[in-house]
DRENDOTOR-961927 format. One record per residue: residue in three letters; residue number from 1; x, y, z of N, C-alpha, C in turn. Coordinates in nm, 2 decimals. Layout:
BEGIN
+------+------+--------+--------+--------+--------+--------+--------+--------+--------+--------+
: resn : resi :    n.X :    n.Y :    n.Z :   ca.X :   ca.Y :   ca.Z :    c.X :    c.Y :    c.Z :
+------+------+--------+--------+--------+--------+--------+--------+--------+--------+--------+
:  ALA :  NUM :      X :      Y :      Z :      X :      Y :      Z :      X :      Y :      Z :
...
+------+------+--------+--------+--------+--------+--------+--------+--------+--------+--------+
This chain:
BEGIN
+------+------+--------+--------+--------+--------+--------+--------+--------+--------+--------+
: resn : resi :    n.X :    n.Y :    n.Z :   ca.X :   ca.Y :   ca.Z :    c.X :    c.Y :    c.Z :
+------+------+--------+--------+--------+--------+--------+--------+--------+--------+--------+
:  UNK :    1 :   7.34 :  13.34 :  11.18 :   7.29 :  13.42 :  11.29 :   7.21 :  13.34 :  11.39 :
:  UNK :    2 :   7.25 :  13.40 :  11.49 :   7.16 :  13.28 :  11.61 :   7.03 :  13.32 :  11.68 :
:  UNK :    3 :   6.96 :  13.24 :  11.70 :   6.86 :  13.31 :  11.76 :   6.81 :  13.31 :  11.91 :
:  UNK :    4 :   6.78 :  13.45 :  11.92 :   6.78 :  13.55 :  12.06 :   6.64 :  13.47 :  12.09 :
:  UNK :    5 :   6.61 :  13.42 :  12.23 :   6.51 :  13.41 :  12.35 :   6.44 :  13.51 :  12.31 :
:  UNK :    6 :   6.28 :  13.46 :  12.30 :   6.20 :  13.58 :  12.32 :   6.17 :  13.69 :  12.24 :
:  UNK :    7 :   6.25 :  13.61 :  12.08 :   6.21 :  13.63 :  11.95 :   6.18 :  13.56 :  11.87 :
:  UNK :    8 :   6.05 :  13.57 :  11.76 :   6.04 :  13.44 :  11.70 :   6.13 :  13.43 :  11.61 :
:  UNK :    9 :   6.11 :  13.27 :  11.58 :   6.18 :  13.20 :  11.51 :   6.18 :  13.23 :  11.40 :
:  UNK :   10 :   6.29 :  13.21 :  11.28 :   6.25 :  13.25 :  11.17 :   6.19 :  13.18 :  11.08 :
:  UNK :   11 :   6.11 :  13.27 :  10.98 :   6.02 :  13.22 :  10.95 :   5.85 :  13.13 :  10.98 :
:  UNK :   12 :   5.86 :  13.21 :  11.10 :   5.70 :  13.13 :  11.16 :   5.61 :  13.27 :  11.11 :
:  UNK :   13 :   5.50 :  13.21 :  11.16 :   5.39 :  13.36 :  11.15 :   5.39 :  13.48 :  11.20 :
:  UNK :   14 :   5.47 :  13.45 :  11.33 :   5.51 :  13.56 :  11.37 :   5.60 :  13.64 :  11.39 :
:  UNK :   15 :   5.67 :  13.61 :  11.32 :   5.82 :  13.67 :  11.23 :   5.77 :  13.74 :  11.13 :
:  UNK :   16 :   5.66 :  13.66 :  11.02 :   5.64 :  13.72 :  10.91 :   5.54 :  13.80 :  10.90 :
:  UNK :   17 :   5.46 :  13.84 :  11.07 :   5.37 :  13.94 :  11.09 :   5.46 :  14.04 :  11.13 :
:  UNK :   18 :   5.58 :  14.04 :  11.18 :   5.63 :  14.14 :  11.21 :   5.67 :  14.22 :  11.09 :
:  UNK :   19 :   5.71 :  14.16 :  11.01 :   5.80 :  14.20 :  10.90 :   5.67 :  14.27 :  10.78 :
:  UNK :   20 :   5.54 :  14.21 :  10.80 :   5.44 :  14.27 :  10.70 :   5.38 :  14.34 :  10.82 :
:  UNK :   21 :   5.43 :  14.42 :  10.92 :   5.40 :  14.54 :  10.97 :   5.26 :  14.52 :  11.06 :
:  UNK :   22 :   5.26 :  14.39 :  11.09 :   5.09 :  14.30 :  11.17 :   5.00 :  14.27 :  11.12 :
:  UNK :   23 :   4.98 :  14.26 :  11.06 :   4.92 :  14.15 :  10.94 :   5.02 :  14.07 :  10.95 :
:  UNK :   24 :   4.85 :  13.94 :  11.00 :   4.90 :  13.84 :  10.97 :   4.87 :  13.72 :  10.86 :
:  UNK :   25 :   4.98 :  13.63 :  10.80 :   4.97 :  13.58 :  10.67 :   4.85 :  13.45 :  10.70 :
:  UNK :   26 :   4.79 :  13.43 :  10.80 :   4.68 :  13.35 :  10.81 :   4.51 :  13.44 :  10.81 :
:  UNK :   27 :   4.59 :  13.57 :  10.79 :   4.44 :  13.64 :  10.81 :   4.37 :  13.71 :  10.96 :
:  UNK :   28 :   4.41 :  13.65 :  11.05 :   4.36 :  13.73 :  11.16 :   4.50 :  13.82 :  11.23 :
:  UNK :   29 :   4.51 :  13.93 :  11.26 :   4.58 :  13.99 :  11.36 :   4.60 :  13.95 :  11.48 :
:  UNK :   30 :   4.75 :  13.94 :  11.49 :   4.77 :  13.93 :  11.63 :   4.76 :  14.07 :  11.73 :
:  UNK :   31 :   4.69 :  14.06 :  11.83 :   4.66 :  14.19 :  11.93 :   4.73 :  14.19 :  12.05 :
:  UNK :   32 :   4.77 :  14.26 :  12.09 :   4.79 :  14.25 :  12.29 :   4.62 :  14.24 :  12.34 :
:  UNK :   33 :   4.60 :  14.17 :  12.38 :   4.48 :  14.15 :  12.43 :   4.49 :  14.25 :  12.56 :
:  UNK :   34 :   4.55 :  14.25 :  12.61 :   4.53 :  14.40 :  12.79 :   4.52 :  14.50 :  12.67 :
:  UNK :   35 :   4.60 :  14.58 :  12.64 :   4.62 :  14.66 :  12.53 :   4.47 :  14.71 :  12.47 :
:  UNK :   36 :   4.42 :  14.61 :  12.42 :   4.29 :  14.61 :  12.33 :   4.20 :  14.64 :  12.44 :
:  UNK :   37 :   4.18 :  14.52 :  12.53 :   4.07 :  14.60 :  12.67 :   4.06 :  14.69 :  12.75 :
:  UNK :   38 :   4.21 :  14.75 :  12.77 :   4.19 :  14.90 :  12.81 :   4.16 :  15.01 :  12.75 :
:  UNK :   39 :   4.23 :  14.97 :  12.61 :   4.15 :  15.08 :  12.48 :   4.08 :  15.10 :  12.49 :
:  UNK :   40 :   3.95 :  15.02 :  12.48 :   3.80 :  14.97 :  12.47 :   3.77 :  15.06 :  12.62 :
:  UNK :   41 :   3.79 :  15.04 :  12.72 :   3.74 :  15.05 :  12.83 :   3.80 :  15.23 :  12.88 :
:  UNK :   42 :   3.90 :  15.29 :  12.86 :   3.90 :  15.43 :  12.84 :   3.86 :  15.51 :  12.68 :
:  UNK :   43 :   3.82 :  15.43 :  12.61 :   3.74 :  15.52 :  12.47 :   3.57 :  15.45 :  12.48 :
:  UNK :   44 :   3.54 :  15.42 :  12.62 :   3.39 :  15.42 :  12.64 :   3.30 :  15.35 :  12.52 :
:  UNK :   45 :   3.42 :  15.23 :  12.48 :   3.33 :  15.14 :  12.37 :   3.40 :  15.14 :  12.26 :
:  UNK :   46 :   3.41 :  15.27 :  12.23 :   3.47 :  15.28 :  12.08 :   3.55 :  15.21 :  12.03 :
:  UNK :   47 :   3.66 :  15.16 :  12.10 :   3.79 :  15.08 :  12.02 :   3.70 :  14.96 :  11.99 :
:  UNK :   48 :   3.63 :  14.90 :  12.12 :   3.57 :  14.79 :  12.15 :   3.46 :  14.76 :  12.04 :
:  UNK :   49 :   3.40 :  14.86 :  11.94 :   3.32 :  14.83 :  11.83 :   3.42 :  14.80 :  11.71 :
:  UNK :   50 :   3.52 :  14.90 :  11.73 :   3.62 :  14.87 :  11.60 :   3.65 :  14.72 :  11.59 :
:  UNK :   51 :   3.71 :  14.69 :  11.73 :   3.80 :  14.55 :  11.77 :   3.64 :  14.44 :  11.69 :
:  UNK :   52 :   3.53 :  14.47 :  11.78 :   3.45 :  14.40 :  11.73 :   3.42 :  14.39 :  11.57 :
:  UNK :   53 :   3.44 :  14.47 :  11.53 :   3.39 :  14.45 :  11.38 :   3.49 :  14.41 :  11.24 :
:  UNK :   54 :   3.64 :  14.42 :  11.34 :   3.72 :  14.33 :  11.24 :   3.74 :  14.18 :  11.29 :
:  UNK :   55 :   3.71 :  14.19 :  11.42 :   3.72 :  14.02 :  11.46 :   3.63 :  13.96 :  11.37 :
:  UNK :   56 :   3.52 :  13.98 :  11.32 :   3.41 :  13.93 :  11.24 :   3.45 :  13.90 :  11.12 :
:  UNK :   57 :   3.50 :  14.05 :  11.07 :   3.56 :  14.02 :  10.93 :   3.69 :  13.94 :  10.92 :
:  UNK :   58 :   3.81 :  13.92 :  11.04 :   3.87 :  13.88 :  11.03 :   3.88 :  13.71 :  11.06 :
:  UNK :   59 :   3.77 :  13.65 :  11.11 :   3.73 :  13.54 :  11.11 :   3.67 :  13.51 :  10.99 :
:  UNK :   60 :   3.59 :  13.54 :  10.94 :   3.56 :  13.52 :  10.79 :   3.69 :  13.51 :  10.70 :
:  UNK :   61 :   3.73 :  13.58 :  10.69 :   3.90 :  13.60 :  10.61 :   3.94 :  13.47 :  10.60 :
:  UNK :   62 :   4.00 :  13.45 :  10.76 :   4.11 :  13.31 :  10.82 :   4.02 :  13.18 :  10.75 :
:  UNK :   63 :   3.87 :  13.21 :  10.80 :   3.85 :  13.02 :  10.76 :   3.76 :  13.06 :  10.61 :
:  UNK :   64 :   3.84 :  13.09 :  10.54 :   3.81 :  13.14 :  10.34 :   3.67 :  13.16 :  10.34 :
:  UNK :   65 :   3.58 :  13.17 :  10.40 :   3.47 :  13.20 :  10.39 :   3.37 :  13.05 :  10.50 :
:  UNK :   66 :   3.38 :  12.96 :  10.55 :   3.35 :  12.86 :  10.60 :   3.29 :  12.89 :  10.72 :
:  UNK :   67 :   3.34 :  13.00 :  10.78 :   3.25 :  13.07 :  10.92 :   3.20 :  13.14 :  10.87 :
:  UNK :   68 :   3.04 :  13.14 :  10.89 :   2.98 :  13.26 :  10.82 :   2.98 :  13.42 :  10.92 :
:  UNK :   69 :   2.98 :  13.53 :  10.90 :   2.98 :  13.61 :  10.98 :   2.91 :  13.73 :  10.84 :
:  UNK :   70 :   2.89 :  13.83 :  10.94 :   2.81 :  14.01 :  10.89 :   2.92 :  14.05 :  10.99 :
:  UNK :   71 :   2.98 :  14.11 :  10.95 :   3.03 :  14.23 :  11.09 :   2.90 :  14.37 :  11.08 :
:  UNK :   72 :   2.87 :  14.41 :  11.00 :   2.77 :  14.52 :  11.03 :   2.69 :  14.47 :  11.07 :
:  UNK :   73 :   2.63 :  14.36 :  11.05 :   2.48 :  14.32 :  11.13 :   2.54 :  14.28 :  11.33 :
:  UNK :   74 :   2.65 :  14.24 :  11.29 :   2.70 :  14.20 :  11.43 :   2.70 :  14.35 :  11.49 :
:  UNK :   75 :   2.77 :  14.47 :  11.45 :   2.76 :  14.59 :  11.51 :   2.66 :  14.61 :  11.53 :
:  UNK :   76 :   2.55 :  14.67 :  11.45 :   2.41 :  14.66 :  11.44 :   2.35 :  14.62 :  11.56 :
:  UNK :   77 :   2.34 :  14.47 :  11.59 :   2.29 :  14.39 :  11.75 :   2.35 :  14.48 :  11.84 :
:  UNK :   78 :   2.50 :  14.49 :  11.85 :   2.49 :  14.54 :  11.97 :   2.50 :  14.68 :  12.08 :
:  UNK :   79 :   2.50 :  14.75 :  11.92 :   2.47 :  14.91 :  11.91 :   2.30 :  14.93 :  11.92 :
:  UNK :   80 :   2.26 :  14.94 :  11.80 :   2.11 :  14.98 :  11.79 :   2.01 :  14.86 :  11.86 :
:  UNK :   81 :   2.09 :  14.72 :  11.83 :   1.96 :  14.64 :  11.87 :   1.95 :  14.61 :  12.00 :
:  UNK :   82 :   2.06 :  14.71 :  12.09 :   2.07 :  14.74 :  12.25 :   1.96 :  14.79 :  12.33 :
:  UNK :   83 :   1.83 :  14.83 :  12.22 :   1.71 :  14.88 :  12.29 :   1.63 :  14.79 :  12.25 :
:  UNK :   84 :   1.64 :  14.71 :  12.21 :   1.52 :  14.56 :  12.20 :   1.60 :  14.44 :  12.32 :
:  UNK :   85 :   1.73 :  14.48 :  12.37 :   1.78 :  14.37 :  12.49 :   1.83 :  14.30 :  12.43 :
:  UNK :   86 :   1.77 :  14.15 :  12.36 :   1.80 :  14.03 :  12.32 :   1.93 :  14.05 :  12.23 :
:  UNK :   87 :   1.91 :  14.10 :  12.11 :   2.01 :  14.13 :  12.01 :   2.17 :  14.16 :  12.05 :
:  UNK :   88 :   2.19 :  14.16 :  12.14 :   2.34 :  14.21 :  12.18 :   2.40 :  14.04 :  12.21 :
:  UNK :   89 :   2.28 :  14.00 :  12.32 :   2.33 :  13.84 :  12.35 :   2.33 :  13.79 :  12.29 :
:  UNK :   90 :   2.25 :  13.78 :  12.16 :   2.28 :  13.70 :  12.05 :   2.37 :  13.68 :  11.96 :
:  UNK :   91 :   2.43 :  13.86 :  11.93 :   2.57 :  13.86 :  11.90 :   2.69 :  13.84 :  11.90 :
:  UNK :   92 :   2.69 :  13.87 :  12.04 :   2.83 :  13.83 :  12.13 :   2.84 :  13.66 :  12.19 :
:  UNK :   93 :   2.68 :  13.59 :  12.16 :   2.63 :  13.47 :  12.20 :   2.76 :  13.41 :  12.06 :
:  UNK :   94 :   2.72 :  13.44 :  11.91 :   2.76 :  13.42 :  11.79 :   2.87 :  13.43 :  11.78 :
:  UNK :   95 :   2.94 :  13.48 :  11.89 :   3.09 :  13.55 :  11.82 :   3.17 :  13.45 :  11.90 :
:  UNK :   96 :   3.13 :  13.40 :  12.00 :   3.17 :  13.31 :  12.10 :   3.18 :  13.19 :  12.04 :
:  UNK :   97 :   3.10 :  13.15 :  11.97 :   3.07 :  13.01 :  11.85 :   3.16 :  13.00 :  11.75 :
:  UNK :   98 :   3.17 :  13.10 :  11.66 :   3.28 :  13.14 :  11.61 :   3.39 :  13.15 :  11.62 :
:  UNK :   99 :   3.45 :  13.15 :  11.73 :   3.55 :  13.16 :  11.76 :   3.60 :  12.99 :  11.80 :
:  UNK :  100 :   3.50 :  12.94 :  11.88 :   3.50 :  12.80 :  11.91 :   3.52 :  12.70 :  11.78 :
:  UNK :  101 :   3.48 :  12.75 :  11.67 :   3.45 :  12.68 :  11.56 :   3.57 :  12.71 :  11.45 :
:  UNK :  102 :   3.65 :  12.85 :  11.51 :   3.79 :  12.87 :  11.49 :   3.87 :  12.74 :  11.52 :
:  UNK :  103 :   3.86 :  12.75 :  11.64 :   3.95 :  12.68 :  11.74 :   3.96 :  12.54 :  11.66 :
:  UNK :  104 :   3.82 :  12.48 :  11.64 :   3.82 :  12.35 :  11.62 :   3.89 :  12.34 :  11.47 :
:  UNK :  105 :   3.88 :  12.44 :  11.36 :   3.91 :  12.41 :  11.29 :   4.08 :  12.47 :  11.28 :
:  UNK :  106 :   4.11 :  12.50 :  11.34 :   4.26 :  12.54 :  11.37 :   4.35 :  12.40 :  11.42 :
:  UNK :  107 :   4.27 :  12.33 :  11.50 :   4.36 :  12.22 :  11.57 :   4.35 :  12.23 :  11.69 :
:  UNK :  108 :   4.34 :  12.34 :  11.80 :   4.31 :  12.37 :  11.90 :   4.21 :  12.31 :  11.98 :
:  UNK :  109 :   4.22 :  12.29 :  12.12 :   4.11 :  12.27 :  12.22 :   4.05 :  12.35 :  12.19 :
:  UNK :  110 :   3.92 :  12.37 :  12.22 :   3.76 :  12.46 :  12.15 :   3.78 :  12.50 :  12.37 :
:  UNK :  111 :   3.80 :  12.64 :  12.35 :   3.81 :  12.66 :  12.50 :   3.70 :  12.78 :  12.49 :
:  UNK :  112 :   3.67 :  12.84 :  12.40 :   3.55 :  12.99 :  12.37 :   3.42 :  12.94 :  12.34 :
:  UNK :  113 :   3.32 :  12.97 :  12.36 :   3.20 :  12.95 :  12.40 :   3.12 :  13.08 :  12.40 :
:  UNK :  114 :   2.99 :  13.12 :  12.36 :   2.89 :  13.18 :  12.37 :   2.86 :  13.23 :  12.55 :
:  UNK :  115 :   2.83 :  13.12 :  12.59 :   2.80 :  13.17 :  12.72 :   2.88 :  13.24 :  12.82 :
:  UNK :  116 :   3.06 :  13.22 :  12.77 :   3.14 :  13.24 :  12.86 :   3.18 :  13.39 :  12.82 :
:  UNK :  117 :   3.13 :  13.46 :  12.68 :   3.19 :  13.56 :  12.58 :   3.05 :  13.61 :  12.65 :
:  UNK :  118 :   2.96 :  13.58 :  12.66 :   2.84 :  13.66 :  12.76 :   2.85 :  13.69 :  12.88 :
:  UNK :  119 :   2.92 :  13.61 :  12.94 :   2.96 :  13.61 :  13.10 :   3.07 :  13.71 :  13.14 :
:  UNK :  120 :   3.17 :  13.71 :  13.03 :   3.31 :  13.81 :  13.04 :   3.25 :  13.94 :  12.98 :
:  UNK :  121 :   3.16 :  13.95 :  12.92 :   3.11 :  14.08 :  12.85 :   3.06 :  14.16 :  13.00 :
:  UNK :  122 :   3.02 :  14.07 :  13.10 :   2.94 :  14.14 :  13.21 :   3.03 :  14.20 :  13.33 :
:  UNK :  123 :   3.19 :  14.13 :  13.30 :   3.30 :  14.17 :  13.39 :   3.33 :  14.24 :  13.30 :
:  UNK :  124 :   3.31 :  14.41 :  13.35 :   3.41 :  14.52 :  13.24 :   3.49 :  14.49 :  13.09 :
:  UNK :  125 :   3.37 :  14.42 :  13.05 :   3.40 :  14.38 :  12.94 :   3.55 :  14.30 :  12.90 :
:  UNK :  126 :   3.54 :  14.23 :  12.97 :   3.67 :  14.11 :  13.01 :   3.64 :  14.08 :  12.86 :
:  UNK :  127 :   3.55 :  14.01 :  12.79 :   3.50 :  13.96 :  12.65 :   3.64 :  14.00 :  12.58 :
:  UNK :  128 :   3.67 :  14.11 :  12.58 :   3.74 :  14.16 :  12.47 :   3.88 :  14.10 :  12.48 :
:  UNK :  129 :   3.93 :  14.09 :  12.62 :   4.08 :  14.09 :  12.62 :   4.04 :  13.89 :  12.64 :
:  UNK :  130 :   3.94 :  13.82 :  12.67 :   3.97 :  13.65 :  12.67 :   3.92 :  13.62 :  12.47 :
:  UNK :  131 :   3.88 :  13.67 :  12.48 :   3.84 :  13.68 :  12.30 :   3.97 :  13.67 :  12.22 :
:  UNK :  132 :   4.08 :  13.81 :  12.24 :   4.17 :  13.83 :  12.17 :   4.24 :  13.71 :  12.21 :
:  UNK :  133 :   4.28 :  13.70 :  12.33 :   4.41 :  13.59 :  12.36 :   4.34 :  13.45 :  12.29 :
:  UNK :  134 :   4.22 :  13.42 :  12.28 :   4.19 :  13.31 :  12.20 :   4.20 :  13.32 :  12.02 :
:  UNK :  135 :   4.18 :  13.43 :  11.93 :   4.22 :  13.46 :  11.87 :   4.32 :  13.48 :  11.80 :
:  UNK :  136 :   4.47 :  13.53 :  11.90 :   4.59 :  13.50 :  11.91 :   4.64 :  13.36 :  11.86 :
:  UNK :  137 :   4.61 :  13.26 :  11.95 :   4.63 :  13.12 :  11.92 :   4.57 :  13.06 :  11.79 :
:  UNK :  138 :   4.48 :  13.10 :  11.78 :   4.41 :  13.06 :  11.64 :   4.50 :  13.15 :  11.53 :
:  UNK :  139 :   4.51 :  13.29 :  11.53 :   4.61 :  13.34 :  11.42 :   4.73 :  13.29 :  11.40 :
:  UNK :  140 :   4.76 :  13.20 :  11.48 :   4.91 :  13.14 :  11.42 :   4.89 :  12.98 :  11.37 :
:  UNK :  141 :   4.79 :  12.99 :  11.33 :   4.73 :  12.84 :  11.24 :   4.68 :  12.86 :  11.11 :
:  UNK :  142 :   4.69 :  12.79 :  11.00 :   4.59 :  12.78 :  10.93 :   4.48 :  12.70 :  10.96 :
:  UNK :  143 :   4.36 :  12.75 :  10.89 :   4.20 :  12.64 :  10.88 :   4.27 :  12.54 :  10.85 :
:  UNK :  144 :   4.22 :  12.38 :  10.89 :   4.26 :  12.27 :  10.85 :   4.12 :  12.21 :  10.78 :
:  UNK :  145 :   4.15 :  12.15 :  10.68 :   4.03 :  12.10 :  10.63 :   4.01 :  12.14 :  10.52 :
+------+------+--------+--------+--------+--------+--------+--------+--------+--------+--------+
């Protein structure tokens, strides 16, 4: 059988997330990142707490435990701890790190950053859809190391 443009290849990760229904065999989901930030942005947050609280657990997953992460304490900051101010930027500060610290242990250029996941949080929540697409790239790796 030959293979068609613009499908993966067989047997990569992303063949074998299609086939286990998205789940992916590294642990993090692959998302449409637009997809996810328009969700987020016509359900007034809601997807965008969901999205947020498996990215946490789902980082934890991918690097076996080696990132440390809470997704409930991460919710927590930037739900409830939205009336003390600080606590939100320190979470989304955290998640930005995380993800960086993905990257680096994936193989990847380290392109996500705390301050940049703070900065896209303040464009209509841009955070969510440059998050995912960095995410993306990391789910088709294993942790090295």
């Amino acid at each position: 059988m030959q293979h068609q443009p613009g499908t993966p290849q067989p047997g990569t990760p992303q063949q074998q997330q299609q086939q286990q229904g998205g789940q992916n065999p590294y642990g993090i989901e692959i998302r449409d990142s637009t997809t996810t930030w328009i969700l987020s942005i016509v359900t007034f947050g809601i997807w965008g707490l969901i999205w947020y609280y498996k990215v946490q657990e789902e980082l934890g997953q991918w690097s076996r435990g080696r990132i440390e992460v809470n997704p409930t304490n991460s919710i927590m900051a930037i739900t409830i701890g939205g009336c003390v101010i600080v606590p939100p930027f320190l979470s989304l500060n955290g998640t930005g790190e995380r993800v960086a610290q993905a990257q680096q242990m994936a193989g990847l250029p380290v392109q996500a950053s705390g301050g940049m996941t703070i900065l896209y949080a303040f464009l209509l929540s841009y955070h969510i859809k440059w998050l995912t697409d960095q995410l993306n790239e990391i789910a088709q790796r294993p942790p090295q190391g």
